[in-house]
N, C-alpha and C positions, 0 to 999 in steps of 0.2 A: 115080377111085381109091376102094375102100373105108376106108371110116373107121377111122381107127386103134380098136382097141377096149382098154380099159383099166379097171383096178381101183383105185378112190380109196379109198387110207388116209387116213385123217382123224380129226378130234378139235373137229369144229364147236362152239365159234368163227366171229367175226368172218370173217376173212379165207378162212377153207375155205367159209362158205356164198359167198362171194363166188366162189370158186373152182370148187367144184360149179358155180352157175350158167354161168359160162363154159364149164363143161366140157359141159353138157348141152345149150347151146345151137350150140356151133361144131359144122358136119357134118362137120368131120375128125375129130371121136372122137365113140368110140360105149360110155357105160358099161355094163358088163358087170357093176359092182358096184361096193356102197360097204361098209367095213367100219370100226369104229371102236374107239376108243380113247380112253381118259381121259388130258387131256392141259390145254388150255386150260380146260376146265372139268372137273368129275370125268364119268364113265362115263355114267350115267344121266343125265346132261346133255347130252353129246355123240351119244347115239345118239339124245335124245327131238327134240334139234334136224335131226338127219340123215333121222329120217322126216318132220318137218313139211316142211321143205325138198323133201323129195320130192314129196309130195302137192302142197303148194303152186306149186311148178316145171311136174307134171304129167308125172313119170314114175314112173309105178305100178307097172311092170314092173320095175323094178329092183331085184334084192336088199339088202337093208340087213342086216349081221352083224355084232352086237356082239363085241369083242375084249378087251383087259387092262384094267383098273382102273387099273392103277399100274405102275411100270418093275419089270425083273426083281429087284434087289438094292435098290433103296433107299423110302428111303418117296417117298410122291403128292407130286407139286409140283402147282399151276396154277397160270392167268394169270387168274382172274376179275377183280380188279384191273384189267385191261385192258378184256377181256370181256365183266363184268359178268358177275351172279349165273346167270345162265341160260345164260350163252353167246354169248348174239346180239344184246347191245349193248339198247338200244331198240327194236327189233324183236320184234313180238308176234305170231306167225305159227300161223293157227288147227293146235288140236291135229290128229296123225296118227287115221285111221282103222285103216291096213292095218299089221297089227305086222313086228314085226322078225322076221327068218327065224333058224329055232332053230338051235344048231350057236356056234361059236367061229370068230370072223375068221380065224386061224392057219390051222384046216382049211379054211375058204370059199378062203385064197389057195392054198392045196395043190392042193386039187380040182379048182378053175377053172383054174389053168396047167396043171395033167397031162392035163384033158382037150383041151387044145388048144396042144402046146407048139409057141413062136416065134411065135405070134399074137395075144397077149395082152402090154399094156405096164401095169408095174405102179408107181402112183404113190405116193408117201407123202408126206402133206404134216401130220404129226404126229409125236410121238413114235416108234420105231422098236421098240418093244417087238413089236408084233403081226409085224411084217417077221422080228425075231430068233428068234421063235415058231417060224415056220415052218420057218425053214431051219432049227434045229434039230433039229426031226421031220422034214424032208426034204427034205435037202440037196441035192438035182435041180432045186430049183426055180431054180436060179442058171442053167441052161440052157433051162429051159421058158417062163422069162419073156421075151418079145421085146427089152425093153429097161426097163428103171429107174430112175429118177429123184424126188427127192426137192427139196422145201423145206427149206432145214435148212444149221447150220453157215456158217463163215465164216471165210474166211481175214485180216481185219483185226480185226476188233474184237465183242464178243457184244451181245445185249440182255438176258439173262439175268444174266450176271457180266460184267465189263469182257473175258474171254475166253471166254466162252459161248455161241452161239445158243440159243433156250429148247427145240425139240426136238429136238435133242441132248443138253442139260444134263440133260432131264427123264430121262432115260435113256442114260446114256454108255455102259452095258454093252451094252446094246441095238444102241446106233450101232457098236462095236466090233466085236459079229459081223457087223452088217450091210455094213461096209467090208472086213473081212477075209473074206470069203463066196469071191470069188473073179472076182466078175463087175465090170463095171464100170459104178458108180455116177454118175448124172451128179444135180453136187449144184449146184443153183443155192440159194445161201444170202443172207446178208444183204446182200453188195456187190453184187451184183442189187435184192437187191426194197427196199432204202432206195430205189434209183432211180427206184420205180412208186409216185409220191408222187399221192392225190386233191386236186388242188388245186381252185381256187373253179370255175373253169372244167368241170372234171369233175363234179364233183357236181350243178353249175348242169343238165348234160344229165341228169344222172341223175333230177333233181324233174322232167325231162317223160315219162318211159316209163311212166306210168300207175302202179300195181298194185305190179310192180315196183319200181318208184321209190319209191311213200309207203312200201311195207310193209317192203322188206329195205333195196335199196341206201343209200337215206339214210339213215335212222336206225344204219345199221349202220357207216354212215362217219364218222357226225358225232359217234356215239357215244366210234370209237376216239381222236379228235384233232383238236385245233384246223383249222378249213379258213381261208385267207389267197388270197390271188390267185396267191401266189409258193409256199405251205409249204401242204402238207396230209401224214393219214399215208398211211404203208407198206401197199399191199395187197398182202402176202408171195406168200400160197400162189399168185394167179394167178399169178404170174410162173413157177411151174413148169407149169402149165394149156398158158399160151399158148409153152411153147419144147415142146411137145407137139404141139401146133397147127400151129407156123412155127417150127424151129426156129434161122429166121436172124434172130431176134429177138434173141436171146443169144450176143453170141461167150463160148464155150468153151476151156479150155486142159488138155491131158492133164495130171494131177498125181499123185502119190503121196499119199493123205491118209490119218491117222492119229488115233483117236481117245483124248483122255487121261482118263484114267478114276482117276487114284491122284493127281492135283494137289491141294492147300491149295486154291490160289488158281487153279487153272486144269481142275477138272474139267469135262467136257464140251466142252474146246476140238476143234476140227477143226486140229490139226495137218497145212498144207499146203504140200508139196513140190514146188516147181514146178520147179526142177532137180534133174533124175533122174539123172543120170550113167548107169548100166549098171541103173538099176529102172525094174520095170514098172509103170506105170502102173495104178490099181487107178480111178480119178474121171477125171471131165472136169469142170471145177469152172467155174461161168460167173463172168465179171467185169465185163462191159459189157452195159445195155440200150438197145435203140435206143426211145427213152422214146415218140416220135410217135409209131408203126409200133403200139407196146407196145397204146396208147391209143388208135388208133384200129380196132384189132381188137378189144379189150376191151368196148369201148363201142358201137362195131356186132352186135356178137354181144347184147348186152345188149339193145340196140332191139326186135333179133328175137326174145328170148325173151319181152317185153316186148308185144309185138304177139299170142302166141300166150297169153296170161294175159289180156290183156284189160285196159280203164278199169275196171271195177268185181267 
């Protein structure tokens, strides 16, 4: 079968280079584009880490287009705190040669679905400004994209506010057109990717894939959180990568989800409705990962990209 082909929104950060990699490595998808956002770290971070990542990865072909600064209505959040000042944790990955393609992410996702509609699947694992962008200016794209899926949101609890997830919160207006669009969203959020924990074990394969290993994946994990034998952190974004990938990694449940945008104390929740009564379902929101399955995909896929970068 042809590889799925797909367009990563992002806002590298930690966990999106992690995610790219995955994503360029498995031969079930095939990127079509990366487009970015100010989100985890500001704009001019997240796109200068998007081209190194690319070069370094060793897909040159691939367009990189920069997108919003900041959410539509409120001011910039980030996570550098998290992150770190750059983006990428301890990792120092040489500068980009090949720049960034001229134009605005918004149009780069317009373009690229119209010229090829129901064969293109559109990810967002950042804020949703750039996605709200779009549909905006043109509202077609709710049909022309094959299918969509996000990092983001959570029907228990935020890491943002005690009800938040942070790309959501960064932008709730954003997330609000993005769930009332029309299409349906499949949101694998926090009660997912808590459950895609690096622990000692993982990372121990990670120090052997050479290149890969010294320059991104460790420094980048050990950066985000304590590692233990039992606790290591959350690497979010892949978890939307790999239900891309295989999408019997993640059971799904149809929902109604709703975003709050006018809360004190609860802006940027993903309000979800799992009994519908007589509504239609607008999400497929994941709940369960199969953790082995998770990691042993992750981490084979990793070898191989691994293998094609080289010891030194």
């Amino acid at each position: 079968m042809a590889p799925k082909k797909i367009i990563i929104d992002c806002d590298p950060g930690i966990d999106d280079a992690l995610a790219i990699t995955l994503a360029h490595g498995s031969p079930e998808l095939d990127i079509v584009g990366i487009t970015t956002v100010g989100g985890n770290v500001d704009l001019a971070y997240t796109t200068d880490n998007a081209l190194r990542l690319r070069e370094f990865l060793g897909l040159p072909e691939v367009p990189i287009t920069a997108g919003s600064e900041g959410a539509l209505l409120r001011s910039r959040v980030n996570a550098a705190g998290v992150h770190g000042d750059l983006g990428l944790g301890e990792a120092r990955l040489p500068e980009a040669t090949l720049p960034v393609r001229a134009g605005h992410a918004a149009d780069f996702i317009i373009e690229t679905l119209k010229a090829a509609p129901g064969e293109i699947t559109l990810v967002a694992i950042g804020p949703l400004t750039n996605i709200a962008l779009a549909l905006l200016k043109e509202p077609r794209i709710v049909g022309w994209a094959r299918e969509f899926a996000i990092l983001g949101g959570s029907y228990t609890r935020g890491n943002f506010s005690p009800a938040a997830e942070f790309n959501i919160a960064a932008d709730p207006e954003a997330a609000a057109i993005v769930f009332g669009a029309g299409w349906t969203v499949t949101m694998i959020g926090l009660d997912v990717s808590r459950q895609a924990l690096a622990v000692g074990k993982v990372v121990d394969r990670m120090r052997g894939m050479g290149r890969l290993g010294t320059d991104l994946l460790v420094p980048c994990v050990e950066f985000y959180g304590m590692v233990t034998a039992e606790e290591g952190p959350a690497i979010h974004d892949a978890c939307a990568i790999a239900y891309l990938i295989d999408p019997t990694l993640i059971a799904v449940e149809p929902a109604v989800v709703e975003v709050e945008t006018a809360g004190r104390f609860t802006s940027g929740m993903t309000v979800t409705h799992f009994d519908l009564g007589d509504r239609v379902p607008n999400a497929l929101v994941g709940t369960t990962l199969d953790v082995p399955r998770f990691w042993d995909l992750v981490l084979g896929v990793y070898e191989d990209v691994a293998r094609r970068i080289g010891v030194v």
